[in-house]
C-alpha positions as CSV (number, residue, x, y, z in Angstrom):
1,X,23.6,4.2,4.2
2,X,26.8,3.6,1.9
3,X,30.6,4.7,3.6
4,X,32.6,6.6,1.4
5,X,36.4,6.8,2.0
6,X,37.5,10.2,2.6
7,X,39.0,10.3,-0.9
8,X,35.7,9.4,-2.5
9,X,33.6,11.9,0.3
10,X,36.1,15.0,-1.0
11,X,35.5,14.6,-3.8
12,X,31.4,15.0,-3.8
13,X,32.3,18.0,-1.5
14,X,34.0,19.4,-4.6
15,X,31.6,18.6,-7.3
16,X,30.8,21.9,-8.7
17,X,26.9,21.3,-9.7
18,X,26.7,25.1,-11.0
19,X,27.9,22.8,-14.1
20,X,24.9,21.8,-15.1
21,X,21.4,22.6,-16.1
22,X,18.7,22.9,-13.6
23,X,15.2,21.0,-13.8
24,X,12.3,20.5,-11.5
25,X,10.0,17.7,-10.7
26,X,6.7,17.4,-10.2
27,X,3.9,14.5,-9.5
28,X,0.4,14.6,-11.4
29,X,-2.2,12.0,-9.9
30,X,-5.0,10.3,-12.3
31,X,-7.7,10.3,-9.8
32,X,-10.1,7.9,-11.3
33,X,-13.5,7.1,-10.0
34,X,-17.0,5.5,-11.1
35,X,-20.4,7.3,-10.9
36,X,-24.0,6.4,-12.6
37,X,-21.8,3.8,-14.9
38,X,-19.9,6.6,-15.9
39,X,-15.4,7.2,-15.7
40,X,-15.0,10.4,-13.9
41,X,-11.7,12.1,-13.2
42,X,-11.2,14.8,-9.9
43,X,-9.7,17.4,-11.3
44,X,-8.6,20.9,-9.3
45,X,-9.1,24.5,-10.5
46,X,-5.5,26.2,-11.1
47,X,-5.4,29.6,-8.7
48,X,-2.0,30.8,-10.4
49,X,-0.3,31.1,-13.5
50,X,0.3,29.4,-16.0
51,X,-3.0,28.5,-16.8
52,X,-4.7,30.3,-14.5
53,X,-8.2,29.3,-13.8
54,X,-7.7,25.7,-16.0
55,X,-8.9,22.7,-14.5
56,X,-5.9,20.1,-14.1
57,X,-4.5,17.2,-12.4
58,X,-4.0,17.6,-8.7
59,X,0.1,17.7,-8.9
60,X,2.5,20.1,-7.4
61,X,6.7,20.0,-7.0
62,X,8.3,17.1,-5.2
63,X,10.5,18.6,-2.3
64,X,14.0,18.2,-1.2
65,X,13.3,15.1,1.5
66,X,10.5,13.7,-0.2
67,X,10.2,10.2,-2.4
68,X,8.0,10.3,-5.5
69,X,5.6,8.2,-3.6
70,X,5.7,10.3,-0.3
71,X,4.7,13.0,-2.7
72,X,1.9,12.0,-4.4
73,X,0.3,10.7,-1.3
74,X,0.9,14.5,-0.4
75,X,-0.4,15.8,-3.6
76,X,-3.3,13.3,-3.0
77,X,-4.1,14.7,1.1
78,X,-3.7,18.1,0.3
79,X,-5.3,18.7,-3.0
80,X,-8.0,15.6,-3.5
81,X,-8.5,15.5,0.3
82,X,-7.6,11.6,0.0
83,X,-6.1,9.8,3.4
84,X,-4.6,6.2,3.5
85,X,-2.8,5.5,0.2
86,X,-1.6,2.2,-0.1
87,X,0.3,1.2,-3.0
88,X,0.5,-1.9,-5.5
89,X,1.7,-4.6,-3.2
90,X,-1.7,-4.3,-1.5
91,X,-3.9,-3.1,0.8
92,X,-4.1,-2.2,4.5
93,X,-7.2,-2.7,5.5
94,X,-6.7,-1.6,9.0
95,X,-6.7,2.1,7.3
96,X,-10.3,3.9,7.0
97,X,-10.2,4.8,3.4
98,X,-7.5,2.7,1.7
99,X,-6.7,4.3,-1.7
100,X,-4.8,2.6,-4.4
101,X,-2.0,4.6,-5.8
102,X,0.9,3.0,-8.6
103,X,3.2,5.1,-10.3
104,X,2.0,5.5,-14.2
105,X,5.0,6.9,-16.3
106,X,7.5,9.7,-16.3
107,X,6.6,13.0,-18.8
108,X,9.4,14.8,-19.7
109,X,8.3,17.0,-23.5
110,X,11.1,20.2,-22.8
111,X,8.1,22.9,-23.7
112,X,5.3,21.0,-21.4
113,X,5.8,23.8,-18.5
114,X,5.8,27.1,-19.7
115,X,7.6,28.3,-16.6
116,X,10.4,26.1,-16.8
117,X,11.9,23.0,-17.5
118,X,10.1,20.6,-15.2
119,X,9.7,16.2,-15.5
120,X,6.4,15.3,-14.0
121,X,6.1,11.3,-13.1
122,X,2.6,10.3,-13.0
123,X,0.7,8.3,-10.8
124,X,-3.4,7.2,-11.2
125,X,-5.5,6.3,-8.2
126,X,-8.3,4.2,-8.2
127,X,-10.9,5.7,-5.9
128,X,-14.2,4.2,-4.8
129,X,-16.7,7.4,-5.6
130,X,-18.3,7.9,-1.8
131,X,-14.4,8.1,-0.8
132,X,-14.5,11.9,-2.9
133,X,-15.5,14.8,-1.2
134,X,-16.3,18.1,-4.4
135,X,-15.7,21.1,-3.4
136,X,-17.2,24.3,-6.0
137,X,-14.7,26.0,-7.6
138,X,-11.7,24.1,-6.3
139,X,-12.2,20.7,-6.9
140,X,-14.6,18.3,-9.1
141,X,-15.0,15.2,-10.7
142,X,-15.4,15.5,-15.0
143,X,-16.7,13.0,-16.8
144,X,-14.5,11.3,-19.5
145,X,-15.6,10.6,-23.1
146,X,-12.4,8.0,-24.9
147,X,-12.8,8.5,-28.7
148,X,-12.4,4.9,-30.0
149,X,-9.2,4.3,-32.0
150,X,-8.0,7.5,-30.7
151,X,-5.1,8.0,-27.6
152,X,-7.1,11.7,-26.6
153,X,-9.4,11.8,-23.9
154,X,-12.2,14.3,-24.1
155,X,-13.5,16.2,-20.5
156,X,-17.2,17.1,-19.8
157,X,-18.7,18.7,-16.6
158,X,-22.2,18.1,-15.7
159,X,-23.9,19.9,-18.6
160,X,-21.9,18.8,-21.1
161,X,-19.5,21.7,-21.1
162,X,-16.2,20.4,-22.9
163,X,-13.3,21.7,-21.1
164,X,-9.4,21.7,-21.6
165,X,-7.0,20.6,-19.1
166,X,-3.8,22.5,-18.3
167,X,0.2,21.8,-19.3
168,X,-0.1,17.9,-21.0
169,X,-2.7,16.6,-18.5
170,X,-5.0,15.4,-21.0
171,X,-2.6,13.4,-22.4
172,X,-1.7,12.1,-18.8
173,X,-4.9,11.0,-18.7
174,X,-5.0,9.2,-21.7
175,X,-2.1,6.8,-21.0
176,X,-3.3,6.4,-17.5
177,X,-6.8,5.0,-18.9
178,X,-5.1,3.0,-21.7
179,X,-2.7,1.4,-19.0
180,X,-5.6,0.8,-16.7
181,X,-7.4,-1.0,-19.5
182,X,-5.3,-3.1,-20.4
183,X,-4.2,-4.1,-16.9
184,X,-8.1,-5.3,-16.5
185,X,-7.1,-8.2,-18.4
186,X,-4.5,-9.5,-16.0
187,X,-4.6,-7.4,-12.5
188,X,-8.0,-7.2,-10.0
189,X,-7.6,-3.5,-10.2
190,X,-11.7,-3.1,-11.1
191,X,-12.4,-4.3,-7.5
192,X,-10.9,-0.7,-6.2
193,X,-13.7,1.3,-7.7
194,X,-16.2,-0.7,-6.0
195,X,-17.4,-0.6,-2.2
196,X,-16.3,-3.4,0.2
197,X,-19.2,-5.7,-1.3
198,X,-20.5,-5.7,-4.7
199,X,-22.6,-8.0,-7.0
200,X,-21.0,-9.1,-10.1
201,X,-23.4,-7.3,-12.1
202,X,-21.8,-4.2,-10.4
203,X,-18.0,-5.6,-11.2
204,X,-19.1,-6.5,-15.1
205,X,-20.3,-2.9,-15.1
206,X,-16.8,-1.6,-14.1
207,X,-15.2,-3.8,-16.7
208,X,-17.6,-2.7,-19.0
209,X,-17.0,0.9,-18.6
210,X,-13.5,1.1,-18.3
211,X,-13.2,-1.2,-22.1
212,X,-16.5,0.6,-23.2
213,X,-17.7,-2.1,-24.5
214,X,-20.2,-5.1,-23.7
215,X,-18.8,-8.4,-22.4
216,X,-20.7,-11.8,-22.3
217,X,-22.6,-11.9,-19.1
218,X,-22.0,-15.9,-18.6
219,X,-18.2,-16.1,-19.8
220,X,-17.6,-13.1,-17.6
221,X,-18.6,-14.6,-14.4
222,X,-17.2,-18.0,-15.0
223,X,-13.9,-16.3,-15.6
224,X,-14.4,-14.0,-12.3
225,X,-15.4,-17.3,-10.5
226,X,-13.1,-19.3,-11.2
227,X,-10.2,-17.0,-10.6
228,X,-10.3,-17.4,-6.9
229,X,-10.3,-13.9,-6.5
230,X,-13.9,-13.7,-4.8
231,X,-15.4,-14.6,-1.6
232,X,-19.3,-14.4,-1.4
233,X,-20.5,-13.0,1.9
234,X,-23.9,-15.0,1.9
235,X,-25.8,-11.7,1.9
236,X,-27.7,-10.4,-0.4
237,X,-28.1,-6.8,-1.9
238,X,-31.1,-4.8,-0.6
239,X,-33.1,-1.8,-1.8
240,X,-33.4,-3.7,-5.2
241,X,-36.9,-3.6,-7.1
242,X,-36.0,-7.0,-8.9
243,X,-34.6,-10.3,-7.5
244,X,-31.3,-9.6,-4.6
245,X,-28.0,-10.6,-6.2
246,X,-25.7,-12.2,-3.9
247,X,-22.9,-10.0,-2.4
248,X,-18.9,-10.8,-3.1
249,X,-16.1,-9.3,-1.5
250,X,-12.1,-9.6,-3.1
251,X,-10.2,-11.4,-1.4
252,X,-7.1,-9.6,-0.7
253,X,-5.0,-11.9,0.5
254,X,-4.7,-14.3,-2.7
């Protein structure tokens, strides 16, 4: 905590902040996820106005003695019924679900809210699908269609039913995928939509998905190989009707 002379502390106690304009702020979280080689999104059903009835990103207000962080991970317990967010720095593995959460970028268009105006700094979360629990007509995970050469994002349920999202969360959406594709390239952020052990068919399938498009299957795993970013467990997959891959596991602490 910083002192303050008592010249400096009166005057903050004379600030007169009726001055100014008021805004709000709010956190939206990109809930990301992979099922049947398929991006899907958890979205939540809106039970108020604006947008009533809308499916959107779970979000809501960030309160008086809260960090942005502190209130996503609310946003993320309350509304996507996600525990044990850990951030970018890493993992705790000692937590049941660990959920990786980093702060995406800060939306700030004066006519997004038609309420009033309101800032919303995003997050996106990269959620292993048996982690997500759907619940009908309050949450549920849409599958994504990315137009190529386009910034849009395009939302499907399960028979095909296009849908549009509420305030600019489409567009939220949008950067968060762009920013998670091109962080492939760089960052081990795929090995968060896969459980503890995968194969590396299962991890160039992730890749795949999130570019949406095919990648050499030799040049891929030399490159994943050689990063020293995988351990092999010296098990092998089961339940397979072809030859058992081997199993890997990230390891977290490089």
């Amino acid at each position: 905590m910083i002192k303050r002379n008592n010249e400096e502390q009166h005057g903050l106690d004379g600030h007169d902040v009726t001055g100014f304009d008021r805004l709000s702020v709010t956190v939206d979280v990109v809930i990301l996820t992979l099922r049947e080689g398929l991006l899907e999104a958890l979205l939540v059903k809106r039970k108020e106005h604006p947008f009533l009835n809308y499916w959107s990103l779970p979000g809501g207000f960030v309160q008086m003695h809260e960090s942005l962080d502190e209130a996503a991970a609310r946003v993320l317990r309350q509304k996507a019924g996600l525990e044990g967010v850990v951030g970018s720095a890493g993992r705790d593995e000692t937590r049941h679900h660990p959920i990786y959460l980093e702060q995406l970028y800060t939306f700030g268009n004066p006519q997004r809210d038609p309420r009033m105006r309101t800032i919303s700094v995003a997050s996106y979360a990269l959620v292993e699908a048996s982690h997500i629990r759907e619940i009908p007509d309050e949450r549920a995970l849409f599958k994504l269609r990315i137009p190529q050469g386009e910034g849009g994002v395009e939302i499907f349920d399960g028979r095909h039913k296009k849908y549009s999202l509420a305030f600019d969360h489409a567009e939220i959406l949008g950067v968060a995928i762009k920013r998670i594709r091109g962080k492939l390239e760089y960052t081990p952020i795929g090995f968060e939509l896969l459980p503890g052990r995968f194969t590396l068919r299962q991890l160039q399938a992730v890749h795949e998905t999130v570019l949406q498009k095919k990648l050499n299957k030799d040049s891929f795993r030399r490159k994943v190989l050689a990063s020293g970013l995988l351990e092999a467990t010296g098990e092998l997959e089961s339940g397979t009707g072809f030859r058992p891959a081997e199993l890997y596991r990230f390891r977290r602490e490089v």
